[in-house]
N, C-alpha and C positions, 0 to 999 in steps of 0.2 A: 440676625446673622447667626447667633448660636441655636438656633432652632433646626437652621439644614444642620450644621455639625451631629447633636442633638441627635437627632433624625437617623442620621449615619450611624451612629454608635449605637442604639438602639437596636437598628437593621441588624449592626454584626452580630450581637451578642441574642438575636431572638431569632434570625432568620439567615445569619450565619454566613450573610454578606460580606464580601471581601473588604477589608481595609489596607488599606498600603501605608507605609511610612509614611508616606507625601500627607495621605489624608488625615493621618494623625496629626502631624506635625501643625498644617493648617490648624485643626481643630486647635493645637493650643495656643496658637498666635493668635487667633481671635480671641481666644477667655482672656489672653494677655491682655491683649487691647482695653477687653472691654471692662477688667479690673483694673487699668492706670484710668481708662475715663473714670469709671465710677470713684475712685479714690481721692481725684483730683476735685471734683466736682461738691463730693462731701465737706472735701478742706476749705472749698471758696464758700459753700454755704457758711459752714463755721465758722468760719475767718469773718465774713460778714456780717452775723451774728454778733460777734464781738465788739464790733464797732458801734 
């Protein structure tokens, strides 16, 4: 999923493809996302670990 993002922001900055608010915005609700998964995920490892 962050690879289109990824992809997009690329585009703009090499080939000067348009970006819109919207698609920004997008873009950071999925890093969000995808840093609470990875975050949470780490803590269950380690939490589990513990045990």
């Amino acid at each position: 999923m962050l690879s289109r993002g990824l992809a997009r922001l690329w585009a703009w900055l090499m080939f000067d493809e348009p970006l819109s608010w919207t698609m920004f915005m997008g873009m950071l609700v999925s890093l969000l996302g995808i840093i609470i998964i990875a975050r949470a995920q780490a803590t269950l490892a380690s939490s589990a670990q513990a045990v």
